[in-house]
C-alpha positions in Angstrom: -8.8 -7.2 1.3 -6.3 -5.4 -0.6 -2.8 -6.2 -1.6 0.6 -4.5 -2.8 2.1 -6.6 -5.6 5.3 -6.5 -8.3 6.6 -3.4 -9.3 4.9 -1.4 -7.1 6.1 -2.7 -4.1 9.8 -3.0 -5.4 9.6 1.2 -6.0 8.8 1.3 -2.7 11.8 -1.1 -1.2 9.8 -3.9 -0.5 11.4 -6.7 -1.8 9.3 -8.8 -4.7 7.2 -12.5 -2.8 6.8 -15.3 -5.0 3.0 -15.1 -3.9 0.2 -15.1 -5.7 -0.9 -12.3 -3.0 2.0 -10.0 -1.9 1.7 -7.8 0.9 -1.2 -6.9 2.8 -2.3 -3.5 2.8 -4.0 -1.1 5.2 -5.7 2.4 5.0 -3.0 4.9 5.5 -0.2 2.4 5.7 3.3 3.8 5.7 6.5 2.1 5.2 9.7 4.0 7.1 12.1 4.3 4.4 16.2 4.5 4.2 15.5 8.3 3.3 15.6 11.0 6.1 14.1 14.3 6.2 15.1 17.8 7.8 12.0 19.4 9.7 12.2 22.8 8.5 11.1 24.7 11.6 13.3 23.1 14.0 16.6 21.3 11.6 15.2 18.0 13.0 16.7 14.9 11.1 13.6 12.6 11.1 13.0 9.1 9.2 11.4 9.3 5.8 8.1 6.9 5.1 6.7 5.9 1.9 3.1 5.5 1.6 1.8 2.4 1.0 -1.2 2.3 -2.0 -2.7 -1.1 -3.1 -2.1 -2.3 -6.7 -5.0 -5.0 -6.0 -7.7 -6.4 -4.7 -9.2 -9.4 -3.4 -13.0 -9.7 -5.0 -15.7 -11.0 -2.0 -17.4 -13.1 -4.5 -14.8 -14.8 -6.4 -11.6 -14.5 -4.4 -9.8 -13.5 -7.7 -7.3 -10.3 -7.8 -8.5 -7.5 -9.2 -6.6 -4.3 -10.1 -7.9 -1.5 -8.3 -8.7 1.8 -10.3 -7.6 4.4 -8.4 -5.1 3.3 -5.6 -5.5 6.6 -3.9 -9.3 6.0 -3.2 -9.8 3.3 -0.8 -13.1 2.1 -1.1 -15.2 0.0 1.7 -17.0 -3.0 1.5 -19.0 -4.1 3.9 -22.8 -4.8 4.9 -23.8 -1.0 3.7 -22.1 -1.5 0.5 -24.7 -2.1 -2.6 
């Protein structure tokens, strides 16, 4: 499991839990912002969305948080995992 924690999830609007957690994350996740943007092939107003990157992650043996290394990689764990 991973999780979006403190800072980060403030720079992203989310506001800051009193967890030990935070928020859940999910491949791909985007949050729809404040922020619109103009299509520019057709003038479009559209909704602007923030992406959503862990800051941790929940270790399978331990159940600690651990800071991932690269939030931009998400990594799988799972029954083919070493």
């Amino acid at each position: 499991m991973k999780f979006l924690r403190s800072k980060k999830a403030t720079k992203i609007g989310l506001k800051t839990l009193r967890t030990k957690f935070g928020y859940l994350c999910v491949r791909d996740m985007l949050l729809k912002t404040d922020h619109e943007v103009v299509d520019n092939q057709t003038r479009e107003v559209l909704p602007g969305f923030a992406k959503v990157l862990p800051s941790d992650f929940m270790c399978e043996e331990t159940g600690s948080l651990t800071p991932v290394e690269d939030p931009e990689t998400w990594v799988e764990r799972g029954e083919d995992a070493p």
